[in-house]
C-alpha positions in Angstrom: 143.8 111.3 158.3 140.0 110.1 158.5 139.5 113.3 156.6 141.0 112.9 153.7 139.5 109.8 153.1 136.5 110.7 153.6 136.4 113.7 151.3 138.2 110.9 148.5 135.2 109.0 149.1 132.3 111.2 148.5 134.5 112.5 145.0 134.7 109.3 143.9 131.0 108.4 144.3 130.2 111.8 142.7 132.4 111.3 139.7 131.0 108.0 139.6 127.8 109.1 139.4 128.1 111.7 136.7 130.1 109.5 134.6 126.6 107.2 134.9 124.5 110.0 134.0 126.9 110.9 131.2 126.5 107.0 129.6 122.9 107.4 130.1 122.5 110.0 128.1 124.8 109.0 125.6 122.6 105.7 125.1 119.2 107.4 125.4 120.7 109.8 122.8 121.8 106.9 120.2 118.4 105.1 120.5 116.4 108.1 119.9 118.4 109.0 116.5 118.4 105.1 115.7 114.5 105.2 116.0 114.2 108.4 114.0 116.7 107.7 111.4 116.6 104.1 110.4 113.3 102.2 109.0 111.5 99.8 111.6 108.1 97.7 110.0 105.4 100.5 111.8 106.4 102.2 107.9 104.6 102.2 105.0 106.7 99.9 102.4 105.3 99.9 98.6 101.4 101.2 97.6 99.6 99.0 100.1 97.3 101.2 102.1 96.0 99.4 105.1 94.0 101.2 107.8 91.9 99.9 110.4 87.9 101.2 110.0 86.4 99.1 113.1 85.9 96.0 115.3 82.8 94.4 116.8 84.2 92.2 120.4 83.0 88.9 120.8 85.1 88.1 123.6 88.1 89.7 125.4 90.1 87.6 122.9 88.0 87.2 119.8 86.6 90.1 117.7 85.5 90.5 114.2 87.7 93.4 112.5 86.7 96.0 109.5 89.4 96.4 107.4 90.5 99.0 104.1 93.1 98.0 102.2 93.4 99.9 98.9 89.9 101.8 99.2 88.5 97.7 99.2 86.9 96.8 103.2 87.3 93.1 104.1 86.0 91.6 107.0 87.7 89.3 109.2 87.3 87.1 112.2 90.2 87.7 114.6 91.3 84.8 117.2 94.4 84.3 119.2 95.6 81.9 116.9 93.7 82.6 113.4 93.1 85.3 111.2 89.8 84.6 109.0 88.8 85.6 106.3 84.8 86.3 106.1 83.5 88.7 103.0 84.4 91.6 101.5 81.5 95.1 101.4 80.5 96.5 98.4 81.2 99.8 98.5 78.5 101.2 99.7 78.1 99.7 103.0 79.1 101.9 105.7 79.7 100.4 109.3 79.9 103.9 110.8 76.4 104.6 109.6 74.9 102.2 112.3 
């Protein structure tokens, strides 16, 4: 009799465990179409073109950021709790150059 209930056991952990695996896979499935198909905020939304062109580190926390957005660069000074605004380059000035 000690058998039987041990052979019930083991095929109810192992249907147990595929029915896991089966949700699993099932939920990774439904995020990664969720990601793909629907819009998060990482898109572009409208003309605004904003791209990053460098950053000179203060401190670990504080750094001054190069920014083009539109084909214009701005400069900012970038804090934990600000964002600054500091000039804007003419178009000529090229930070890579240095």
């Amino acid at each position: 009799m000690e058998g039987i209930v041990d052979v019930s056991l083991v095929g109810t952990i192992l249907k147990t465990v595929i029915m896991l695996a089966v949700v699993l896979a099932c939920m990774i499935g439904l995020l990664y179409a969720m990601r793909r198909l629907l819009p998060l905020g990482n898109r572009h939304q409208g003309s605004l073109d904003i791209q990053r062109v460098g950053a000179f580190y203060l401190s670990p926390k504080e750094r001054i950021e190069v920014m083009d957005i539109s084909g214009e660069r701005i400069v900012l000074g970038v804090s934990p709790g600000r964002i600054n605004y500091i000039t804007t380059l003419k178009v000529g000035n090229d930070i890579s150059e240095t």
